[in-house]
N, C-alpha and C positions, 0 to 999 in steps of 0.2 A: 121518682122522676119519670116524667111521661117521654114518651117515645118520642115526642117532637120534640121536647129539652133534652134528651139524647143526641139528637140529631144533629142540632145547633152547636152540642158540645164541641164536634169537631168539622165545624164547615171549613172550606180553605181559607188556611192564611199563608199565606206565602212569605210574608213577612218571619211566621214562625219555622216555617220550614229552613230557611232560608239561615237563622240564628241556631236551628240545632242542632244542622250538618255540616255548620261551621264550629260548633264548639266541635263536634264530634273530629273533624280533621286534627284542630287543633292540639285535642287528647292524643289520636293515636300515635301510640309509639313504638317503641319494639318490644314491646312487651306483650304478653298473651291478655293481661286482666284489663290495660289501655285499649286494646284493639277490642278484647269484649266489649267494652264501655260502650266504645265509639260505633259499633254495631247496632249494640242496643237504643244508644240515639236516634243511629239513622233510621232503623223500625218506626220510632216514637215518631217520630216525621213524618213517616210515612200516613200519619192519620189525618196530619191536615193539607200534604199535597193532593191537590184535585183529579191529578191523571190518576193516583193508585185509590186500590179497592180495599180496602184493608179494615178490619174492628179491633178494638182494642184485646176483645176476647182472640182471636188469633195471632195478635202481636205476643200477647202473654206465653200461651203454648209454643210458639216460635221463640221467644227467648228464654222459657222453661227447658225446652230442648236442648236448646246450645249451652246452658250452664249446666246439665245432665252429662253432656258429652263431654265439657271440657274436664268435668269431674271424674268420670270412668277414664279420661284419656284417649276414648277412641269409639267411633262409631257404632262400633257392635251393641245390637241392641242387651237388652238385659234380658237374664234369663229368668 
């Protein structure tokens, strides 16, 4: 895939955004793996809202992180 079919992949749609932070309300619940869920939506959104800056390769690391932490149970890094 060329870099400008990259690009295109996630131009804004607001429409999408707009559909995946409304399912993501609509999950969260009180539950820890609901509110994960609905997190990790709002990330995914974040590729095609136009104000944020975001690559899919950082959204990855960004929710690789939070399923690490919620697995240890706590911020502390690993040793």
């Amino acid at each position: 895939m060329s870099d400008e079919e990259r690009s295109r992949e996630f131009e804004p749609d607001p429409e999408r955004v707009r559909l995946l932070r409304e399912t993501a309300d609509e999950i969260r619940g009180e539950s820890g793996e609901s509110k994960q869920v609905a997190a990790i939506l709002y990330r995914v959104s974040d590729l095609y809202d136009g104000t944020e800056e975001t690559t899919p390769e950082e959204i990855y690391l960004n929710v690789r992180n939070i399923l690490r932490i919620r697995e240890r149970g706590t911020l502390e890094r690993e040793r």
